[in-house]
N, C-alpha and C positions, 0 to 999 in steps of 0.2 A: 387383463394383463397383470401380472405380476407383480410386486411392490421390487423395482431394481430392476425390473427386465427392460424397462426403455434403452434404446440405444441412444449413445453418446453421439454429439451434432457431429464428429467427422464418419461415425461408421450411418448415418443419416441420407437420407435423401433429400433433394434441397426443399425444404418446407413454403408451407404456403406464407403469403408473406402477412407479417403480425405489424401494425401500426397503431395500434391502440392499446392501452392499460386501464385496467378498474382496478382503482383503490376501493375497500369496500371498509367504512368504520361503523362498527355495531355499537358501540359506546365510547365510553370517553377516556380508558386507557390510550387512543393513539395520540392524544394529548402530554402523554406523559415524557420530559427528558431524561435520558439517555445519550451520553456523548455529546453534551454540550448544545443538542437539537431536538426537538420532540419528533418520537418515533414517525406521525403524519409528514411532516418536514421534512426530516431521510429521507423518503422513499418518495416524494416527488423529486429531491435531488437525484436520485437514484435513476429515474423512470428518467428526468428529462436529460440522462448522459448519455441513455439508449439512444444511438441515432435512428433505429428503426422505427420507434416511437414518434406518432409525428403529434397525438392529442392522449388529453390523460381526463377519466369519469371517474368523478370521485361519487360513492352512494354512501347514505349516510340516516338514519332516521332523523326529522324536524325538530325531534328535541335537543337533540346533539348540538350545539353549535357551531362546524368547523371553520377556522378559520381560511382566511383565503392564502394564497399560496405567495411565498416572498418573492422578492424580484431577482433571486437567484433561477429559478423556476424559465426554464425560455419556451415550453411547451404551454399550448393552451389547455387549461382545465376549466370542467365543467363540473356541476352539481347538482346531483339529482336526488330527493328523499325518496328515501325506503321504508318499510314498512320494521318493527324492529325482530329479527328473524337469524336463522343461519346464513350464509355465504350463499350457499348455493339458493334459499329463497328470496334473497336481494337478487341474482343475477335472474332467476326470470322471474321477475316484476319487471324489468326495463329490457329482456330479451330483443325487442322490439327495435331499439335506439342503440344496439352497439352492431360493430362490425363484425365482419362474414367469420374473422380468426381476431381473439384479442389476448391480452395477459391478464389477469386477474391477481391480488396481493391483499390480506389482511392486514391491517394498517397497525395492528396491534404486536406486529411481529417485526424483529431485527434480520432484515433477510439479507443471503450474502449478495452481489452483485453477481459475481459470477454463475447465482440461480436463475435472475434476471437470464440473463442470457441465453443460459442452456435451454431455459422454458422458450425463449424467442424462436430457438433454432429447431425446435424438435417440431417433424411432420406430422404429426397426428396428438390426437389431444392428450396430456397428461396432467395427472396434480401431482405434485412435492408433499409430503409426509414428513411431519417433524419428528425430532426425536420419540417421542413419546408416540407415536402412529396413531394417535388417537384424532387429529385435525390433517386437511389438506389446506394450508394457508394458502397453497401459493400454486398457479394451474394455466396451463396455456388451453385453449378452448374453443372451440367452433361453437357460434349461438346457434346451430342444430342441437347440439348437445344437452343444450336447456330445454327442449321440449320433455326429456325426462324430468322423475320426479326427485331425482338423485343420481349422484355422480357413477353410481355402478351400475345402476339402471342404463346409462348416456356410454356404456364400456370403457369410460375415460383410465388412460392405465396410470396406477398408482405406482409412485418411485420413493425409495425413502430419498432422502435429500444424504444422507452421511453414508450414501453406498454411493454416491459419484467420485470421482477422480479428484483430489483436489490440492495436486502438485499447481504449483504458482509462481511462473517464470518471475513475474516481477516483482513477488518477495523472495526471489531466490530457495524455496524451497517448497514443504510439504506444510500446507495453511487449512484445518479445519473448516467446511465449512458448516456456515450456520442458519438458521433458519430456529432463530430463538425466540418465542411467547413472553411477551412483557406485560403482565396484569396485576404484578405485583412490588413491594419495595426490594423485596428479595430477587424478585426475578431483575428487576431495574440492574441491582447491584450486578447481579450475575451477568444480565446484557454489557456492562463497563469492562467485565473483566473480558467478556469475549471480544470486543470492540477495541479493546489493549493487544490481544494476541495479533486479534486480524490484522493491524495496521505494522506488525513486528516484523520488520525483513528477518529474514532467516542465518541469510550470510553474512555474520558480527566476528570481530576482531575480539580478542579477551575482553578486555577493556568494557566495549560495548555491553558483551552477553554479561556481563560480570557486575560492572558497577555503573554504566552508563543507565541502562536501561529501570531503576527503580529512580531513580533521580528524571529523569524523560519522561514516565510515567507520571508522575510526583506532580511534575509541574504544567503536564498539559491536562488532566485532571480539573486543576486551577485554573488555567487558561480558557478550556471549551465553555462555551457561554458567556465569556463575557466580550467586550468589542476589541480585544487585541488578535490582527488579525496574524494568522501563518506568515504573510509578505513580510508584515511590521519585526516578527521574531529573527526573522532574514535577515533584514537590514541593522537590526542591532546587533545580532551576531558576526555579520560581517563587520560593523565599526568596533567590535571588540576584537576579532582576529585581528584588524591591520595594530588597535593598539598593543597588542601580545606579541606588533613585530617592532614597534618604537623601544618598549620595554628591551625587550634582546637588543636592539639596535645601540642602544644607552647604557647597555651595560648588567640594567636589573634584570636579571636571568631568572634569578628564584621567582621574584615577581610574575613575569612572564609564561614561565611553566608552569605555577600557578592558575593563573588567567586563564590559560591553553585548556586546561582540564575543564576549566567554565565553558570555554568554546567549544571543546568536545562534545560537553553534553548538551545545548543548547542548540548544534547541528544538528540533535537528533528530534529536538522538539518540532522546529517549524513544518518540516513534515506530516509527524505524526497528528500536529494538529489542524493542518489541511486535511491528512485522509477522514478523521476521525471526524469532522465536521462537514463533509463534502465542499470544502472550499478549494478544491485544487483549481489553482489558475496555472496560466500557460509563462507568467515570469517565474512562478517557484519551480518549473521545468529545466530554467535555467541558472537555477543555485547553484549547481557542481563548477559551474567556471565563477563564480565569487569564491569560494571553495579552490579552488585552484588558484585563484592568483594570492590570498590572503595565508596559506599554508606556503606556498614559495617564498612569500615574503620572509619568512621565518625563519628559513633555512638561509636565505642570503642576510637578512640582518645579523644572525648569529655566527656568519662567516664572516662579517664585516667587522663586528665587534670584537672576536677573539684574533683576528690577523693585526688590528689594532693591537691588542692585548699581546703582541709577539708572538703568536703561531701561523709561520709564515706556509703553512701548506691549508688553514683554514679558508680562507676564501676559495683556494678549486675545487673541495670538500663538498663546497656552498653548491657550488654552480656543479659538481658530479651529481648531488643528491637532486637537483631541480632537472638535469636533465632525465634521472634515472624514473624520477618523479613521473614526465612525460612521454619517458618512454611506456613507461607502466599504464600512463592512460590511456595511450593511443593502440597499445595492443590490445585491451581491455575494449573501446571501440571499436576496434575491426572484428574480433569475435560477436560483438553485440550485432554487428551489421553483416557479417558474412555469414551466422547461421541461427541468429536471432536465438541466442544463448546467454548468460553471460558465464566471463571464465568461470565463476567460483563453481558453476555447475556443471562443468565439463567433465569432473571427474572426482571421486569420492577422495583423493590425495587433494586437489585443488581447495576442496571446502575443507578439509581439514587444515593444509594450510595458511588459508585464510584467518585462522584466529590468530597466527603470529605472525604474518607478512606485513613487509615494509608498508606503514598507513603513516596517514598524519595521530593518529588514536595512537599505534604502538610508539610513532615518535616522543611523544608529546609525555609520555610515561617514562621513557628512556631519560629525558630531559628533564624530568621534574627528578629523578634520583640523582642522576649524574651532578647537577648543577649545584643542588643541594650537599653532595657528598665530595665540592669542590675539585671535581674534573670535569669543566664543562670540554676542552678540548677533545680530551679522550673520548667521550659517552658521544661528543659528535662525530667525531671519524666513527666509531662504529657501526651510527646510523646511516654513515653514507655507505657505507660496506654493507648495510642489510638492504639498504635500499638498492643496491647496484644487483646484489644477490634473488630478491624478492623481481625487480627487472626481468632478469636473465632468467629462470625458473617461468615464469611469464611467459616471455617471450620464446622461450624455445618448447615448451608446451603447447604453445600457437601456433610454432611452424611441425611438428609432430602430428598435429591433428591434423593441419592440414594436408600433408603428407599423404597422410593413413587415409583419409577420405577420398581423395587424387585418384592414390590405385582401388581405390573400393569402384568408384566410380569408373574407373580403366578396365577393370577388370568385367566388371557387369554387362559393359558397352555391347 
């Protein structure tokens, strides 16, 4: 077969089923960190997210020393020495002892997840080809296929891995993939920097693309490897947003909008350093509503305080911007669940105006000028007026599509 000619797991036939992974480490580059976790580490994170994966063989030559697997790891693994050889002459030395279809991965490579999988679902055997087409790190395999003395010999078909598809609903757009060789300091570095993109949503407000993001960067850099965890960044940025609403609430504005731009960016930390670690838990799922109540806060302290301050249309301002707020998320929801999308990608006007629509980000900007160049009143009715605006544009692009899908669907029948 072709190197690109595999087909893609929906144009697929339902493959036979994969429950096992061989990690295979020939030296002791899979030892080496990258992102906070050494490359061997990844990739049992990695392997034990597969649910199809039910046990994971790690091979390894006896002078190697691998370490055992952290208690992140829910899959059992096993260990077995090899002889010290290629990939393909590790797997049959132990041909014998793995399953009828398994996965196989160089432990010496940053491989995407999304590879993972695609190798899970495909019917017949293939290996993944790195950039450089020179290695097949990464291969789904029937152990008939090892009675060859090599993988072309076995007709295993070769696919480059940077000729698949690799649009990415949940970073919102079009995310390289990778399948990158770390044997080196330079290569390490250059793993960092792909490991930065991969974890980068796609759909950013100015703010974010602009100035957020080398500061996020900056500081989870910092962060990966050492014991502060993703949750912990959570919980301090949320006791910092609610203090950015005491601040407004009291009056100190500049302070406050200030601060706000701290919470900005430190939103964007806790994430990136759950992806980048494979620490994702199931409470950092639910950030967006800490996230939602600690940004409403803001809008109503700063209603509160300038109606004090004698602008007496401030507090409905408050309470328009918090409902527009909510209106915004709950259409935002229904698209996520009515066609497993999200808006920004529904239409190439959607993600572009995305970099300027009503956010707590574009707020928080608005706020830091305004307040600063002493019309806090002003610069907040505006906000509620872009957020009422950014709402409506929303919301009537949601009933449009749906509309338009209605009679597609009508008319098909």
């Amino acid at each position: 077969m072709a190197a690109g000619s595999a087909r893609t797991p929906e144009a697929a036939p339902v493959a036979a089923r994969v429950s096992q992974a061989v990690v295979v480490c020939l030296d002791e580059n899979p030892l080496r960190v990258v992102g906070g976790i050494t490359l061997f580490e990844r990739l049992l994170r990695q392997l034990s997210e597969l649910d199809s994966i039910a046990s994971i063989v790690v091979l390894a030559p006896a002078a190697i020393p691998m370490p055992p697997p952290s208690s992140r790891i829910r899959k059992p693994v096993t260990y077995r020495n090899v002889s010290p050889g290629g990939l393909w002459t590790a797997l049959r030395e132990v041909r014998t002892d793995l399953d009828e279809h398994f996965i196989v991965v160089a432990a010496n490579f940053l491989v995407d997840q999304r590879l993972l999988a695609w190798l899970i679902a495909q019917p017949n055997d293939a290996m993944l080809l790195a950039d450089d087409r020179n290695a097949g790190p990464a291969a789904r395999l029937g152990r008939s296929a090892l009675e060859s003395p090599d993988p072309g010999a076995a007709g295993v078909g070769m696919v480059a891995a940077g000729a698949l598809p690799s649009y990415w609903e949940a970073m919102h757009g079009e995310v390289p993939l990778h399948l990158h060789r770390v044997a080196s300091d330079a290569e390490a570095d250059a793993g960092w920097r792909i490991l930065l993109d991969h974890i980068q949503r796609r759909a950013q407000e100015l703010p974010s693309r602009y100035f957020d993001q080398f500061f996020e960067n900056l500081i989870v850099r910092r962060l990966a490897g050492t014991r502060i965890t993703a949750n912990q960044v959570t919980i301090f940025t949320t006791i910092v947003g609610f203090a950015v609403a005491a601040f407004f609430y009291t009056g100190w504005l500049r302070v406050g909008a200030m601060l706000g731009i701290v919470v900005e960016v430190l939103d964007g930390v806790d994430g990136k350093l759950a992806r980048i670690t494979r620490t994702t838990s199931r409470a950092g799922e639910y950030e967006h509503i800490l996230d939602f109540f600690y940004e409403n806060s803001w809008y109503l302290a700063v209603g509160l305080y300038l109606s004090r301050a004698g602008f007496p249309h401030a507090l409905a301002a408050a309470l328009l911007m918090i409902l527009f707020d909510l209106t915004d998320t709950l259409v935002y929801a229904a698209v996520d669940v009515r066609w497993g999308r999200s808006l920004d990608n529904l239409s190439p006007f959607l993600t572009r105006f995305r970099l300027i629509a009503g956010r707590r980000n574009i707020y928080g900007w608005m706020f830091l000028f305004g307040f600063f160049l002493a019309v806090p009143a002003q610069v907040f009715y505006i906000a509620t007026a872009w957020a009422g605006v950014t709402a409506a544009v929303h919301t009537a692009w949601m009933l449009r599509e749906g509309l338009a899908r209605q009679r597609l669907a009508g008319s098909s029948a």
